[in-house]
C-alpha positions as CSV (number, residue, x, y, z in Angstrom):
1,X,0.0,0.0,0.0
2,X,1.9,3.3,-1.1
3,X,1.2,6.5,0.9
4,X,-1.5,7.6,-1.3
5,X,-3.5,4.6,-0.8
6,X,-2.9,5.0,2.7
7,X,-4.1,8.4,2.7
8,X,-7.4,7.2,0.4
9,X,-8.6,4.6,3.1
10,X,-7.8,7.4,6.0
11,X,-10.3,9.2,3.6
12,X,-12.6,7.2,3.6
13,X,-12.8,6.2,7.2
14,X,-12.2,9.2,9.0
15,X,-13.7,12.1,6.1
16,X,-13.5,15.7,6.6
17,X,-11.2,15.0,9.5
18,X,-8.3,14.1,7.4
19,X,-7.0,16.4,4.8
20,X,-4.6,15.2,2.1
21,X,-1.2,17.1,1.3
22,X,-1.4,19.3,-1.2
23,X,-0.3,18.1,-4.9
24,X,3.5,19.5,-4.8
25,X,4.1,18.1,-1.5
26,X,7.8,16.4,-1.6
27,X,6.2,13.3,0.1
28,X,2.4,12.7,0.5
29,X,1.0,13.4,4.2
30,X,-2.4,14.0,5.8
31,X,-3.4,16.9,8.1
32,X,-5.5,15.6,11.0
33,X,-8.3,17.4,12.5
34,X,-6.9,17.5,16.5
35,X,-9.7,15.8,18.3
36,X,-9.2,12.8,15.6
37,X,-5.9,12.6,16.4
38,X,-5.8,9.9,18.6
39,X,-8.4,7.8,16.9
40,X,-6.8,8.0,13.5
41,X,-3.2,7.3,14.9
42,X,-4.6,3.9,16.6
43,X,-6.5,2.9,13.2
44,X,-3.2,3.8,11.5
45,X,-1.4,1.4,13.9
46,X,-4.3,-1.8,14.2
47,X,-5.3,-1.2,10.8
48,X,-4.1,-4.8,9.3
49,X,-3.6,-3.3,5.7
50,X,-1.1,-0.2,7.5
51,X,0.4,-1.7,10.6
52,X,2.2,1.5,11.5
53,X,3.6,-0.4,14.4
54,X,6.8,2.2,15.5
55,X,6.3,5.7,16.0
56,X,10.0,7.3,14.8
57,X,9.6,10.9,15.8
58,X,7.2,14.0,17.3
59,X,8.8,17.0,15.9
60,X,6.7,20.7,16.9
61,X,7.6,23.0,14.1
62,X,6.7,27.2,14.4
63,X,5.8,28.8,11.7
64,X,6.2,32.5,12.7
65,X,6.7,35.0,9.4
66,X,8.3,37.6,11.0
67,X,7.3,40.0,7.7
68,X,3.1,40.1,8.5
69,X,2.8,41.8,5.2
70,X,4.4,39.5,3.6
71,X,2.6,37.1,5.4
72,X,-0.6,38.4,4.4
73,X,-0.2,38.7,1.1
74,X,1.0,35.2,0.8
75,X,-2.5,34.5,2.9
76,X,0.0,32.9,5.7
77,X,-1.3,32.2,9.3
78,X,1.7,31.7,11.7
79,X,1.0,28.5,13.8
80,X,2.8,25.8,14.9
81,X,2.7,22.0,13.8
82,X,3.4,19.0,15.6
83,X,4.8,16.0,12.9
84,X,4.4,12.4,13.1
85,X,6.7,10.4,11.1
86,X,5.2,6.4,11.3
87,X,6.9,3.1,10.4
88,X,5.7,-0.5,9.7
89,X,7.6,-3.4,11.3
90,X,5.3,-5.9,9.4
91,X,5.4,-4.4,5.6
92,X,9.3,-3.1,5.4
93,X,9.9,0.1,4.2
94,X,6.4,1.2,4.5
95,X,6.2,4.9,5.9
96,X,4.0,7.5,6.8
97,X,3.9,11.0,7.6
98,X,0.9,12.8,9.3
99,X,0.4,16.7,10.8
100,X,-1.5,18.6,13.2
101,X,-2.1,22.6,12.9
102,X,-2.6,24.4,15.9
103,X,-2.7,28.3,16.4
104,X,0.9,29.4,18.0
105,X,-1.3,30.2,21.1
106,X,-4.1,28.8,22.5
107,X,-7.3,30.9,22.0
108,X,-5.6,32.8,20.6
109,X,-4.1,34.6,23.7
110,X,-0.2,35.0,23.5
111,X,1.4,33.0,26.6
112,X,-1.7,30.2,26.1
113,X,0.5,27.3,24.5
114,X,-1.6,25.8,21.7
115,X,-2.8,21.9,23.0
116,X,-3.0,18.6,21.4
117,X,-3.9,15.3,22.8
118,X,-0.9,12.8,23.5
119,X,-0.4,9.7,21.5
120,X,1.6,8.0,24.3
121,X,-1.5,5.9,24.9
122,X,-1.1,4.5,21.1
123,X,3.2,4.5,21.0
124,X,4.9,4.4,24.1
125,X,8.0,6.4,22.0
126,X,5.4,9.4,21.9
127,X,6.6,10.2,25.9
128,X,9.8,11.5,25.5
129,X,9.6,13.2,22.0
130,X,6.0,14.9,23.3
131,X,8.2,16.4,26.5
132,X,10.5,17.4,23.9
133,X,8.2,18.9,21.8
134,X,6.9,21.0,24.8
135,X,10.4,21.7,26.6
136,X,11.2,23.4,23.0
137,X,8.2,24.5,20.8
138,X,6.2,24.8,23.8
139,X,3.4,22.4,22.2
140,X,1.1,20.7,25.1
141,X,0.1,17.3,24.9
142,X,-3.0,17.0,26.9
143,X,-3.2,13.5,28.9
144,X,0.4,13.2,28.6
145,X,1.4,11.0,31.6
146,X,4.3,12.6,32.6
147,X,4.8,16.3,31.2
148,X,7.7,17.4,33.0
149,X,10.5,19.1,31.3
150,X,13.1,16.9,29.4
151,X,16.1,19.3,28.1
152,X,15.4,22.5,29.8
153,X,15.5,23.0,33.2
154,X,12.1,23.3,35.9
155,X,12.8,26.9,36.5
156,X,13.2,27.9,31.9
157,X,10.8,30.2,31.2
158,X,9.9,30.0,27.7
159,X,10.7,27.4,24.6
160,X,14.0,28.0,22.8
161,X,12.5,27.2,19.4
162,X,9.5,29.2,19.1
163,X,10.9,31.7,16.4
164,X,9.9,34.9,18.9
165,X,11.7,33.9,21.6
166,X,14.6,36.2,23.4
167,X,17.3,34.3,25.2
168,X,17.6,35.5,29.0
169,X,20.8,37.4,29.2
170,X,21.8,35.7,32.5
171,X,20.8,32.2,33.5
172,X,21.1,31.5,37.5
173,X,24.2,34.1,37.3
174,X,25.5,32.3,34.3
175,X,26.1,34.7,30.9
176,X,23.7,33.1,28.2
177,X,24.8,35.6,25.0
């Protein structure tokens, strides 16, 4: 079953709440509607035709145009995006590649970090690349079992990878720039 087949029965199981890459895309992908998320990941993992067994990464992407003319012109919303990059074990070489949007801030108020429900239930390898995906991007994975930091320390304030952050100038009397 090649990606776009894959992406044809996700289709036509799950509708509306799966949207297909667009026609240029480098490598086909789906966009899943957030409160599917966890139901289309299992399917994608039971499913005897897919068997999407191994979960190989959680990456949380920002998409922050700093030009908001630019951005506007090019009908740009900045947001963030939290990628799911899926293997099979039982068809070799089989892979798979599905996104979530989310506003950079939840409701839409800045400080609100934008919310997503954890796959760690369907992948047990979702635990530690979701706390990464927070520590950094500042992404939150609701029902995760175990949200604590993972790179950054208790006391960080902020995610190092959203694109507006500012580095502190001084970390616990250290010299950070």
């Amino acid at each position: 079953m090649t990606p776009v087949d894959t992406i044809a029965l996700l289709q036509s199981t799950f509708g509306a709440t799966v949207t297909p890459s667009p026609a240029n895309a480098l490598a086909p992908f789906v966009t899943v509607d957030p409160t599917k998320l966890v139901e289309v990941c299992s399917f994608l993992r039971d499913e005897p035709r897919l068997r999407f067994e191994m979960l190989n990464d959680v990456s949380g992407v920002d998409y922050l145009e700093p030009d908001t003319k630019k951005a506007a012109k090019a009908g740009f919303d900045p947001h963030v995006e939290v990628v799911y990059h899926l293997s099979s074990f039982r068809f070799p070489g089989r892979r798979f590649t599905l996104k979530v949007v989310l506003p950079r801030w939840k409701n839409d108020t800045p400080g609100e970090l934008p919310e997503v429900p954890t796959v760690s239930g369907v992948w047990a390898a979702a635990d530690w690349h979701e706390r990464e995906a927070f520590d950094l991007v500042g992404i939150r994975f609701v029902g995760h079992p175990d949200p604590r930091r993972i790179l950054m320390s208790d006391d960080w304030v902020g995610h190092p990878l959203r694109k507006d952050y500012e580095f502190p100038l001084e970390y616990h009397d250290i010299r950070c720039r």
